[in-house]
DOMARVO-45239 format. One record per residue (C-alpha): z, x, y. Coordinates in steps of 0.2 Angstrom, whole numbers, m for minus. Example, Ala and Ser with C-alpha at 12.3 -4.5 7.8 and 13.67 -1.06 7.14 Angstrom:
SITE      c3      c1      c2
SITE      39      62     m22
SITE      36      68      m5
***
This chain:
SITE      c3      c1      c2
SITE     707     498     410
SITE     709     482     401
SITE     729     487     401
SITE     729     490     419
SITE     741     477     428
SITE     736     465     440
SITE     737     470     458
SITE     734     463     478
SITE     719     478     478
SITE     711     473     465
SITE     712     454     465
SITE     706     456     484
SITE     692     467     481
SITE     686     455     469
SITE     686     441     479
SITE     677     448     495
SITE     664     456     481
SITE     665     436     476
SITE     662     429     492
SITE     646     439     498
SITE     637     436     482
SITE     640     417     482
SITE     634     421     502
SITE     618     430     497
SITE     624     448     492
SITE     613     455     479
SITE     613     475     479
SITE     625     490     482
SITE     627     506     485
SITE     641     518     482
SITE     645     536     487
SITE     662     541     476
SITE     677     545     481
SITE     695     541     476
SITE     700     530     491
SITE     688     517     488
SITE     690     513     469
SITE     698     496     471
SITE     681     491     478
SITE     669     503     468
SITE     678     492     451
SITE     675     476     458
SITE     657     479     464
SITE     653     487     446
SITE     662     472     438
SITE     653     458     447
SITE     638     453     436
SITE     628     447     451
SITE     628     464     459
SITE     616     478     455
SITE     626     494     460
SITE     618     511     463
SITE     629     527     464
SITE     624     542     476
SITE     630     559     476
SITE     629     560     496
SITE     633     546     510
SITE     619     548     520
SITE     607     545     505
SITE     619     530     500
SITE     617     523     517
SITE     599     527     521
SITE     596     517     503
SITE     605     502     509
SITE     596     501     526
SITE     578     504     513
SITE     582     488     503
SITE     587     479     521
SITE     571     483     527
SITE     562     478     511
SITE     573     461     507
SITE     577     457     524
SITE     593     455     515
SITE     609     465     518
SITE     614     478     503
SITE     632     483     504
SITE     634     502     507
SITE     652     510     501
SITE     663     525     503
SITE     680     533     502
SITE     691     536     516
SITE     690     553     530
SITE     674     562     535
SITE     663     551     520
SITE     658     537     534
SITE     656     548     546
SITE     639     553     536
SITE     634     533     536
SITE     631     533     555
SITE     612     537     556
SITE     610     525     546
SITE     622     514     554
SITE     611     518     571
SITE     593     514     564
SITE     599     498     558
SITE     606     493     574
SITE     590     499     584
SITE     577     491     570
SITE     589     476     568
SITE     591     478     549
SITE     604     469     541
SITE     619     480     534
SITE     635     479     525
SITE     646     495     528
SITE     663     497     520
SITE     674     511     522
SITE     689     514     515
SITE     704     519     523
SITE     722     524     518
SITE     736     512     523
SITE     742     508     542
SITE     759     517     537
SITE     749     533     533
SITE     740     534     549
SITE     745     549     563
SITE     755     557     552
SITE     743     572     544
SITE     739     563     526
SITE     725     571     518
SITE     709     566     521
SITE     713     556     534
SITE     705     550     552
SITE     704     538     565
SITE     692     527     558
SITE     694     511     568
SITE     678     506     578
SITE     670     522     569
SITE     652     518     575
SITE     656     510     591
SITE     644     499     599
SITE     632     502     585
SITE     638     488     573
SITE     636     469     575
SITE     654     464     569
SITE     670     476     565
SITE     684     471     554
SITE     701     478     549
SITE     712     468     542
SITE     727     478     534
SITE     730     483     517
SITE     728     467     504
SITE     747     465     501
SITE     751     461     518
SITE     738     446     523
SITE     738     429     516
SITE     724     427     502
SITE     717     412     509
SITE     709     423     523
SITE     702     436     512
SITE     685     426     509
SITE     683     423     525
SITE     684     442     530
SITE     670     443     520
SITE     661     425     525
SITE     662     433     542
SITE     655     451     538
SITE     639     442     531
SITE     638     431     546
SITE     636     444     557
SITE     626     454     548
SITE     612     443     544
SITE     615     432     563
SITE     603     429     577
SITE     602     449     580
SITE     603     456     563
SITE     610     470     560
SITE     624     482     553
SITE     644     477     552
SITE     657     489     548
SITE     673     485     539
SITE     688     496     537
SITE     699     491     524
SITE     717     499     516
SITE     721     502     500
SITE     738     507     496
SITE     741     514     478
SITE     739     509     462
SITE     720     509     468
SITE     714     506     449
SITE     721     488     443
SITE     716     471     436
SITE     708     455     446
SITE     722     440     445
SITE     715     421     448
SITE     703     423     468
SITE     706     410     480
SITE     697     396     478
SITE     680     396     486
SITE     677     390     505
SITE     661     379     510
SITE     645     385     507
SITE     637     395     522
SITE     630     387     538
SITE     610     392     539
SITE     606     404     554
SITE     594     396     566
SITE     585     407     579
SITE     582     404     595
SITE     566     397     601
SITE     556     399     618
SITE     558     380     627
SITE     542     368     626
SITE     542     374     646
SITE     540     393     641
SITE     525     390     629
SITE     516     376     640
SITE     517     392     653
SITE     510     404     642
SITE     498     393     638
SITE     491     393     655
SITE     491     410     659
SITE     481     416     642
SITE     469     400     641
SITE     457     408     654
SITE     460     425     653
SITE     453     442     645
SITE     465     451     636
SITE     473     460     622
SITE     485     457     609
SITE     499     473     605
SITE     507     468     587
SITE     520     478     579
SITE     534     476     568
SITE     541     459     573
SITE     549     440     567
SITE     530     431     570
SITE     518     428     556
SITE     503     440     554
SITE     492     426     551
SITE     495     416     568
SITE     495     432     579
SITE     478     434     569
SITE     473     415     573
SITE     480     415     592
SITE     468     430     595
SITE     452     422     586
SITE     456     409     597
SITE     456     418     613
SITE     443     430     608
SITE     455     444     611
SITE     455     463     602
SITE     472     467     593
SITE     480     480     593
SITE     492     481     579
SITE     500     496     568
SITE     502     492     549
SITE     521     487     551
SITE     515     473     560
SITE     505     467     546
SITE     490     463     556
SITE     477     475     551
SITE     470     465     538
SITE     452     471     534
SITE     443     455     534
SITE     448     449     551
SITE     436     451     565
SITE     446     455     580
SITE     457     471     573
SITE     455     488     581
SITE     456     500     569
SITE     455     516     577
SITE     463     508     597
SITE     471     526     598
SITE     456     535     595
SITE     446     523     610
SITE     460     524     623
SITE     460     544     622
SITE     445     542     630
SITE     446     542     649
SITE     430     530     651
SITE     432     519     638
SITE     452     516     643
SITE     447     513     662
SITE     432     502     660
SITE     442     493     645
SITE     456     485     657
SITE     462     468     653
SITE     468     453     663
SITE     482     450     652
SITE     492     459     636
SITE     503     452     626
SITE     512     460     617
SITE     522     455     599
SITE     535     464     592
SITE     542     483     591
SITE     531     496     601
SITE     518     505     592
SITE     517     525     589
SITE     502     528     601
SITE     506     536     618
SITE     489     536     624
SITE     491     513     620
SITE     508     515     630
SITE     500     525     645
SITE     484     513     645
SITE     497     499     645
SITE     506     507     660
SITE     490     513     671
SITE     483     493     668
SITE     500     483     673
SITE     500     496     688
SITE     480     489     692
SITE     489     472     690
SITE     488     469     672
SITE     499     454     669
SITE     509     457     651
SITE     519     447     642
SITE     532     453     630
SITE     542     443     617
SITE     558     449     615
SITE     561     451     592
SITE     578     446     588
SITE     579     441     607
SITE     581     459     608
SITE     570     467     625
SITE     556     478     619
SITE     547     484     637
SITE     550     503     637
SITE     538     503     650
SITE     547     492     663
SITE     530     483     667
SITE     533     463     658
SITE     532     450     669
SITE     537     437     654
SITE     550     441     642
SITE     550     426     629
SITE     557     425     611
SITE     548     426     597
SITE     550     410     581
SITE     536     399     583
SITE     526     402     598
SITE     514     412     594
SITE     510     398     579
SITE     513     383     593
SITE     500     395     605
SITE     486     396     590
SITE     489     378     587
SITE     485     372     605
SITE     472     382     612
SITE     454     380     606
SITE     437     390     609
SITE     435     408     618
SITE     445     409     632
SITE     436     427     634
SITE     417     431     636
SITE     412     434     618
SITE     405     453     624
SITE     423     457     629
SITE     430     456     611
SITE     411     461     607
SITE     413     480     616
SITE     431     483     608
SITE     423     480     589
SITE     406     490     592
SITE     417     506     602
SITE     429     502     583
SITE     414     503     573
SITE     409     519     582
SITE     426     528     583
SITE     429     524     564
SITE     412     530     557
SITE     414     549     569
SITE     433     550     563
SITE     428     547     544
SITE     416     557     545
SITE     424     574     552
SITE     440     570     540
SITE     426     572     526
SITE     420     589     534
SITE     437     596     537
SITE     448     607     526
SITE     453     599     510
SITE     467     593     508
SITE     469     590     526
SITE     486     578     533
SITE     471     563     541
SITE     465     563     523
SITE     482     561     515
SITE     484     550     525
SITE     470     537     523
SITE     472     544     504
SITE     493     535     504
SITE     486     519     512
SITE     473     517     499
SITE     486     519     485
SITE     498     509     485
SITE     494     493     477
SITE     491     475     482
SITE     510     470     485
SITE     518     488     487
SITE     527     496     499
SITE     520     510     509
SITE     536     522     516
SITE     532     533     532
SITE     541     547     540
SITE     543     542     558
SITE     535     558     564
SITE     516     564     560
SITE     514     552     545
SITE     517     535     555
SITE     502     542     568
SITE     490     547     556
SITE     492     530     548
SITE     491     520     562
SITE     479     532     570
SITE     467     534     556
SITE     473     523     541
SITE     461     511     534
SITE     466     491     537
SITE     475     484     526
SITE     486     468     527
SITE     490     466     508
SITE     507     478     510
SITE     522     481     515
SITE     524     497     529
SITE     541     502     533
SITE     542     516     546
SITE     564     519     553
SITE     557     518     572
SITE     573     510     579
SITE     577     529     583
SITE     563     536     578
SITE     574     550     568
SITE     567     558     553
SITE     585     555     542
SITE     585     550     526
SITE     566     543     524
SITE     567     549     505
SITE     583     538     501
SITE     574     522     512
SITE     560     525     500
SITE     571     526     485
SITE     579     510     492
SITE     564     501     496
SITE     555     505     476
SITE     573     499     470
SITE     572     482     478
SITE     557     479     465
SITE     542     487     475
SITE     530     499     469
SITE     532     512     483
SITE     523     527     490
SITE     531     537     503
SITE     521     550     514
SITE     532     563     523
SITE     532     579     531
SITE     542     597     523
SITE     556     595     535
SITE     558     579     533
SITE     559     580     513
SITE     569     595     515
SITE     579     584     528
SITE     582     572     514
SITE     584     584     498
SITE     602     577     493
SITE     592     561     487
SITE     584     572     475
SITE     603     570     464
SITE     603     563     450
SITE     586     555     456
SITE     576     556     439
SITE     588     545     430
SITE     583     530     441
SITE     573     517     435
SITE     559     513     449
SITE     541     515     455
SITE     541     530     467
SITE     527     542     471
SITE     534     554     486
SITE     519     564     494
SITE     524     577     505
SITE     512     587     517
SITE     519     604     516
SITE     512     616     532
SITE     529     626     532
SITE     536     617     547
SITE     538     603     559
SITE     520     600     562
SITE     521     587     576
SITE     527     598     588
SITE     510     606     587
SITE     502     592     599
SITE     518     596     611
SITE     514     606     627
SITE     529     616     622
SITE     518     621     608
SITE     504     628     624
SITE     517     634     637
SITE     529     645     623
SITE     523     663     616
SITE     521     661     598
SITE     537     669     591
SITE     548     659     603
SITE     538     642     599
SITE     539     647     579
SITE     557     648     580
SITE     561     634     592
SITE     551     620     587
SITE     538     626     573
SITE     553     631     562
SITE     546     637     546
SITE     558     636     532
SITE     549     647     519
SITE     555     634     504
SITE     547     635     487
SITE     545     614     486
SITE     537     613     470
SITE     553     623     463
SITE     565     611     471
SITE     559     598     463
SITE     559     604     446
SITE     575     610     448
SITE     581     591     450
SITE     572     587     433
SITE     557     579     444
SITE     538     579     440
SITE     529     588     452
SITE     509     586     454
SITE     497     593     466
SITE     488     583     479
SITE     471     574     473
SITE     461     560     480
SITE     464     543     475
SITE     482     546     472
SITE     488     535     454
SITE     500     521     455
SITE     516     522     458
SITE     523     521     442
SITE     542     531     438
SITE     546     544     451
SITE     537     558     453
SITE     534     570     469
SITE     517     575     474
SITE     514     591     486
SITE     499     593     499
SITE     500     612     505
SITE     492     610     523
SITE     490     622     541
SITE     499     617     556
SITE     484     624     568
SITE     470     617     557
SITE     478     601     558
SITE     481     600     576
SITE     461     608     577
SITE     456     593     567
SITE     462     582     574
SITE     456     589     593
SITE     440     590     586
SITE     441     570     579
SITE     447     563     597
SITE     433     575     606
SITE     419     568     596
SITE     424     550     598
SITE     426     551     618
SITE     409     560     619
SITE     401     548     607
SITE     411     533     619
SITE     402     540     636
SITE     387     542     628
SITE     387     522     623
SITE     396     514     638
SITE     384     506     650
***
């Protein structure tokens, strides 16, 4: 290599390489190919740059968006030209839904080379459509001017990390010789503006002001731009209940007016239609809980008044009911600076906390009665494990509800869940992302979705990172169990339509990927290497289980309501 001669590729690849480290680039990801060497060499090259090589695109990919969502930084995701970024675009479609910041490059063959039946060769222009922020394709490197080529990559970064973050796509062309030697880059341009985001007006607060000061309401939180702390201090101020999954980093323990088990209480009939508030605000990203989203609907339909901010000033009102849409930096911290004192009765906050207290104590206690290992356990077990600082990985199907359902508060993690599209791609390889970033992770996931994800096994016990993988193994796609298709549908037609058993000896899967396997036990160890821990489970005692949890806590609800 250190013969090779200097050539337009690889100068050019080095200098966009150049320009988004100096921007803020830190991390990349490469699935191989032959197409895409001139960049593959630069990225390797660059000191600043950690590089991580996958086997498969989607696991590429899926990684890139994990260490997005755990830097809030865009990592730079590579492949070669044809069909290869064609396996970015799940990816591509949760960081656009969830807003993740994302770097795609595919390479392409040259212009000239286009139409004409070269080998692994497609239309690759505008390849993910609507779903990227920014798209850029600027010819092969031989044919622009070299003072533009940091700015093709000053503008990928722009967009990627703007106002809406979010993924960008660049197609770039690389004639042959693809392998070569850097000449002298261009000479640097200015550093980089600071992104500023847009702010509700001083008229939009003072409004919201007075319409929670003398109300009784309720606070949704889930994953958004506003600081746990305030959302935690604006409710104590009001003397509002909140409602908060564990993305939203609300459910911190110590605080007074989180609802562990809200999903539990509004299951109940009695407690849900005697528990209606004036007003809900809601911060952030919807929540998993159906029975909160139908609660939320039946009270804006009793005149309810909600209030929505909009997270990357993107709408989040799936239920059509807000009457304010307003964005989010700094008005929930200017709202808990201004208002003082209740503005609810002290029993309205009072009745949330004791029906909690309740819900919590029944739930516990019919997870410690029910089979061992059971998927509420593993659960609250996954929660409890990681430690002070890690990151907790959920599969956005049955693990994110018994999390957020059942999982003990805590506020001292990090919780990632891909529910932009709510798809259950490449959970494993956002894992495996996140723990690479630096934090100790634990990842809780179904056997579909592992089995989903299984070409992240390759080549995965020669990484370096802290990364337990727990997979509840009940033979199938358990959610489906709680679906009425599961009631209305004779067995064999359900089993193979929906309950899909794939028969899959999981413990020899691993091994056969050089990984270390353990059984399930409560409390789970550390994080510390990578190591995959399987919880055998039953789809009907789960879904019986969990009946029985949501039965006793309604009963127990109407036998304490007034």
């Amino acid at each position: 290599m250190n013969h090779a001669p200097i050539t337009a590729n690889a100068t050019y690849s080095a200098t966009l390489c150049d320009q988004l480290w100096s921007d803020g680039l830190r991390a990349a990801f490469i699935a191989p190919g032959s197409r895409s060497t001139p960049m593959a060499l630069a990225l390797v090259a660059h000191q600043g740059i950690a590089v991580q090589v996958f086997h498969d695109e989607r696991s590429a990919a899926f990684a890139a968006l994990g260490h997005g969502l755990a830097t809030r930084c865009p990592a730079l995701v590579l492949c070669s030209s044809g069909t290869a970024g064609a396996h970015f675009y799940a990816a591509v479609i949760e960081a656009d839904a969830a807003a993740v910041p994302l770097i795609v490059i595919t390479a392409d063959r040259p212009p000239e080379l286009w139409g004409r039946g070269a080998p692994q060769t497609i239309n690759q222009t505008r390849l993910y459509g609507t779903h990227v922020r920014d798209f850029v394709e600027p010819g092969a490197a031989a044919d622009l001017d070299p003072t533009t080529w940091r700015l093709v990559a000053r503008r990928l970064w722009n967009a990627a990390t703007g106002p809406v973050p979010g993924p960008v796509h660049a197609n770039l062309s690389f004639r042959d010789p693809l392998t070569g030697t850097p000449g002298t880059l261009p000479e640097p341009i200015e550093p980089n503006e600071p992104v500023t985001n847009t702010t509700a007006t001083a008229a939009a607060i003072d409004d919201l002001q007075e319409r929670l000061r003398p109300a009784a309401g309720v606070i949704i939180a889930g994953r958004s731009q506003t600081d746990p702390e305030a959302i935690l201090k604006l409710a104590e101020q009001l003397g509002w209940p909140v409602l908060a999954d564990h993305r939203s980093g609300c459910r911190s323990p110590s605080s007074e007016v989180v609802v562990r088990c809200f999903d539990s209480l509004l299951r109940s009939s009695a407690f849900a239609s005697s528990h209606r508030p004036e007003v809900v605000l809601r911060i952030g990203e919807i929540v998993a809980s159906k029975s909160l989203s139908q609660w939320l609907s039946a009270s804006a339909a009793a005149d309810t008044s909600v209030f929505s901010s909009r997270p990357h000033g993107r709408t989040i009102d799936p239920e059509s009911i807000a009457n304010i849409l307003f964005d989010e930096p700094g008005v929930i911290a200017e709202l808990a600076n201004r208002l003082t004192g209740p503005a609810a009765d002290p029993s309205w906050l009072a009745s949330w906390s004791n029906a909690d207290l309740t819900a919590a104590a029944i739930i516990d206690a019919a997870v410690a009665a029910g089979p061992q290992p059971n998927e509420i356990a593993i659960a609250q077990a996954c929660v409890r494990s990681v430690p002070t600082g890690g990151a907790l990985v959920l599969s956005a199907s049955m693990p994110v509800r018994d999390v957020e359902w059942f999982g003990p508060n805590r506020n001292d993690i990090t919780v990632i869940a891909n529910r932009g599209a709510n798809g259950i791609d490449g959970v494993v390889a956002t894992a495996l992302g996140v723990a690479l970033a630096g934090q100790p992770t634990v990842c809780l996931i179904g056997d579909v979705a592992f089995l989903h994800d299984s070409s992240t096994l390759i080549a995965l016990q020669r990484r370096t990172a802290d990364l337990t993988i727990v997979v509840t193994n009940n033979d199938g796609g358990g959610i489906f169990s709680f679906l009425p298709q599961h009631q209305l549908l004779d067995t064999a037609s359900y089993e193979e339509l929906f309950g899909t058993p794939h028969g899959t000896d999981l413990a020899a899967l691993v091994r056969s990927h050089g990984l270390i396997v353990e059984d399930f036990t409560d409390p789970i160890p550390a994080p510390s290497g990578i190591r995959v821990v399987l919880a055998s489970t039953d789809r009907q005692s789960n879904l019986t289980l969990h009946d029985q949890v949501q039965h006793a806590v309604a009963e127990a609800l109407v036998a304490a309501l007034p």
